[in-house]
C-alpha positions, 0 to 999 in steps of 0.5 A: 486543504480539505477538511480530512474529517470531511475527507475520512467520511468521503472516502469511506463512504464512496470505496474510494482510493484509501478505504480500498488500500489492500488493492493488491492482495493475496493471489491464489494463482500463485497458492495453485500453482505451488499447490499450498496454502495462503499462510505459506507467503503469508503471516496471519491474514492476507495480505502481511506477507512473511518472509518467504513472501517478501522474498517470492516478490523480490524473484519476480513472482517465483522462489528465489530457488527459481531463479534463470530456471525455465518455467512451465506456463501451460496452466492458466490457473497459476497466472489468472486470480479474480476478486469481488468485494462486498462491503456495508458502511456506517459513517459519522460525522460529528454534527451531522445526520450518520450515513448509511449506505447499506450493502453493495459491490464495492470492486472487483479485480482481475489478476494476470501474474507470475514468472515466464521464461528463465528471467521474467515476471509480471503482473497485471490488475483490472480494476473495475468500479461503478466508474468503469473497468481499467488496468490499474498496473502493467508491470514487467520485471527482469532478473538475473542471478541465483538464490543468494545474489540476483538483480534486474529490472522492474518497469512499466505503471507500478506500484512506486512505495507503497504497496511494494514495500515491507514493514508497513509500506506493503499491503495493510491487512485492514480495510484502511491504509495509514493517511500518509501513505494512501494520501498527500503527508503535506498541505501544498502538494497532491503527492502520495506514495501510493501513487502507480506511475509509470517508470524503471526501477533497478534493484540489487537483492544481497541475501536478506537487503533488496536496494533499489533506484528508481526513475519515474515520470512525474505525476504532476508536471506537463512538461517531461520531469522525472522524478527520482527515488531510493530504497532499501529493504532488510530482512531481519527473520523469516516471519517477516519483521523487516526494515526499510527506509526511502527516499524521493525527489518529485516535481510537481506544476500546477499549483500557481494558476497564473504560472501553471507550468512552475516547478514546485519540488518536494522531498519525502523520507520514510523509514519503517520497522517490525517485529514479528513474535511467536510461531506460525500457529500464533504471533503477534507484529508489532509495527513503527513507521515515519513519512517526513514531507518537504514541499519547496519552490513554491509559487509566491501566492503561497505563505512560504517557499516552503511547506513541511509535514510529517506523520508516524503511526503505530500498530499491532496485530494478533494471530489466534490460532483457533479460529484464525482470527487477526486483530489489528489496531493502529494509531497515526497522527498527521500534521500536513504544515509545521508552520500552521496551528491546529490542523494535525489530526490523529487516527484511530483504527481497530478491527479484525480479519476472519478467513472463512477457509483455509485458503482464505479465498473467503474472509470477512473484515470488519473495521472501526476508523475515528479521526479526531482533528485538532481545531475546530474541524468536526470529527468523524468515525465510520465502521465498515464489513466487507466480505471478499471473495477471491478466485 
């Protein structure tokens, strides 16, 4: 496994996959198109969303209120949003010469989303990088009901956990999300919950409890396996502190080259809780989370059949009221094999969030990353500004 000292450096540096984790923030279409403010879905900055937040994605992109009524499309601005981030990094690996990359455009999006009809929503992202520009997410979700009791259908390349969920398996309001999440929680297998495939979710919303099944196609395997996925979401208040927990079953082939087509299986368990405290004016969240991993069937050039990992963190977050700044810190530790001695590493992360304008549509993030292995891995830190622009 690569060295994840080596992995945080070059991650950061390059605006891969986990320094850009926040990829589905805050949509100002939808701030347009009730005519409010970020802060009415959010709690603090963007992305944290409160409970009236939670539950306008649990509608499929409108208010619960909504619900089997006919909507109004006929403006274009309640469905289109754009971004564009411009980020400066300075990352240190310990031992090595320090890097600094200087200020560049790091990505920029393009939102298509909301509700149409009586009973349906979507949401479509383009992402576009130095790689190209491509649709990330297509998704479409039905739904049938009324305020207090709907259920429907959610289907196409979506966003499976993370970035979907509550309580620290949504959106993180930093420029980092925690390792377990935007990356492998096991040394054996390649599987992350922050991975979009493509597949059907059907879900039950009760009240303040959204539980949902899921079937997807396997992001791993050649032949056609599914895999298959369970999760409940509670809310506990309207600012937003909620409990989830999940569970997955995956397939994945590759992992022997001699018998490339072997089914390895893995299991993940997360459970995760927050709580929100103070008013809208001022609060401070306080957060929880645990990912266990469990790889299984594994090729005989492995040590062991099987391979267990697991990591938690906790984080905090602080609303001032004036200016509306938000700090946040986060500790995590992640040990991707119980089995092996001294390849854990633990994170550090501290930063802050400035909207420039009270719709946010201007902010500055400004964040600190230490990882501190275990062994004889080098350590390695990195600070990153980024100033994002959303339309």
């Amino acid at each position: 496994m690569l060295g994840l000292s080596v992995l945080l450096s070059a991650t950061l540096l390059s605006g891969a996959a986990h320094s850009d984790a926040a990829t589905t923030s805050a949509i100002p279409a939808w701030a347009r198109r009730y005519n409010v403010s970020c802060s009415h879905c959010h709690l603090g900055a963007n992305p944290t969303l409160n409970a009236t937040g939670i539950r306008f994605r649990w509608a499929g992109y409108r208010m619960p209120d909504d619900i089997g009524q006919k909507e109004d499309t006929k403006r274009v601005a309640d469905y289109l949003a754009a971004r564009a981030k411009f980020r400066y990094t300075y990352a240190k690996v310990s031992g090595e010469d320090a890097t600094d990359d200087g200020f560049s455009l790091d990505e920029t999006n393009v939102y298509i989303g909301g509700s149409f009809a009586k009973n349906f929503g979507s949401f479509i992202e383009f992402t576009g990088d130095a790689e190209g520009f491509n649709a990330e997410i297509v998704s479409v979700v039905t739904i049938w009901g009324n305020e207090k009791s709907s259920h429907g259908l959610r289907f196409g390349q979506q966003n499976a956990y993370f970035q979907a969920g509550v309580a620290g398996f949504d959106r993180p309001i930093g420029l980092t999300a925690p390792f377990a999440l935007d990356g492998p929680v096991t040394a054996t297998s390649e599987f992350a919950l922050s991975g979009t495939p493509d597949g059907v979710e059907g879900f039950l919303v009760n009240g303040s409890n959204r539980i949902a099944l899921s079937v997807y196609s396997s992001q791993f395997a050649g032949t056609m396996t599914k895999d298959v996925g369970l999760n409940d979401q509670f809310l506990l208040d309207d600012k937003g502190s909620a409990i989830e927990v999940l569970g997955y079953y995956g397939t994945q082939q590759g992992l022997d080259p001699i018998e490339p087509t072997l089914d390895t299986h893995m299991w993940r368990l997360g459970i995760t809780a927050n709580k929100v405290i103070g008013g809208p004016d001022k609060n401070l969240m306080i957060l929880g989370s645990y990912v266990y991993g469990n790889d299984v069937d594994l090729p005989a050039s492995f040590p062991s059949s099987t391979n267990k990992g697991y990591a938690y963190w906790f984080s905090a977050q602080y609303l001032f009221p004036s200016p509306a700044l938000t700090l946040f810190s986060r500790y995590e530790f992640l040990d991707p094999s119980t089995t092996t001695s001294d390849d854990a590493h633990g994170y550090f992360v501290f930063g802050g969030v400035l909207p420039i304008d009270e719709l946010q549509y201007l902010k500055l993030t400004a964040e600190y990353v230490n990882d501190s292995p275990q062994g004889t891995d080098p350590t390695a830190s990195a600070f990153v500004l980024e100033a994002q622009l959303a339309l």
